[in-house]
C-alpha positions in Angstrom: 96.6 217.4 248.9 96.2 213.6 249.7 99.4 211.4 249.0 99.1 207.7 247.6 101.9 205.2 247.8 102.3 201.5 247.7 104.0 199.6 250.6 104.7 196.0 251.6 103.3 195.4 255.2 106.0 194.1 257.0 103.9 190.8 258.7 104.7 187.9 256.5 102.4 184.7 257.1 103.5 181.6 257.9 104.4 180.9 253.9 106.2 184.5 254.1 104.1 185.9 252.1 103.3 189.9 253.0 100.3 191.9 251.8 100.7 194.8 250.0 98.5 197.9 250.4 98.3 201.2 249.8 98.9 204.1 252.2 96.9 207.2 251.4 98.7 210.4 253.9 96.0 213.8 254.1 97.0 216.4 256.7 99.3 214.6 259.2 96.6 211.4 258.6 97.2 208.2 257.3 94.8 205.4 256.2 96.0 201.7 255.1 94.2 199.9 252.8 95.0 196.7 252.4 94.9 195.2 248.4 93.9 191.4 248.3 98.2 190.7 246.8 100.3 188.9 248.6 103.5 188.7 247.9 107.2 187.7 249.1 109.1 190.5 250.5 112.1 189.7 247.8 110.3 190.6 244.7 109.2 193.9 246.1 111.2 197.0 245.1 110.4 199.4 247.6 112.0 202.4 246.3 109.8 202.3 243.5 106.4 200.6 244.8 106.4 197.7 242.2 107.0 194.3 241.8 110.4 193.1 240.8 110.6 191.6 237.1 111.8 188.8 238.5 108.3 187.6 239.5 106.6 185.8 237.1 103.9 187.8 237.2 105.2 191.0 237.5 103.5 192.8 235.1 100.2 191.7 235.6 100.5 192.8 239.5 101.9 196.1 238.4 99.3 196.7 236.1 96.5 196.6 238.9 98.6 198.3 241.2 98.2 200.9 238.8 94.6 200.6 238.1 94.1 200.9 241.9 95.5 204.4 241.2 
């Protein structure tokens, strides 16, 4: 059974902004899609895969992160 997580590439741009993307694990394999969000590595909470709600727009990331589901 295929896995799905969210992860913040660890590449920021020259703003320090890092793309998110998703990370999909089948069988030992892993693919990385990258999602068209950018985003700065402090409002990331990587324990739980979402934006912090200290973004301003937290929730409307968080809601297509989980429509990319």
């Amino acid at each position: 059974m295929a896995t799905l997580k969210f992860e913040l590439r660890n590449r920021p741009d020259k703003k320090g902004f890092c793309p998110i993307r998703v990370v999909i694990q089948d069988k030992g394999k892993r693919v990385f899609v990258p999602l068209p969000i950018k985003l700065h590595p402090k409002f990331w909470d990587k324990k739980t895969q979402r934006v912090t709600a200290e973004h301003s727009q937290a929730t409307v990331i968080n809601s297509a992160l989980k429509l990319r589901l």
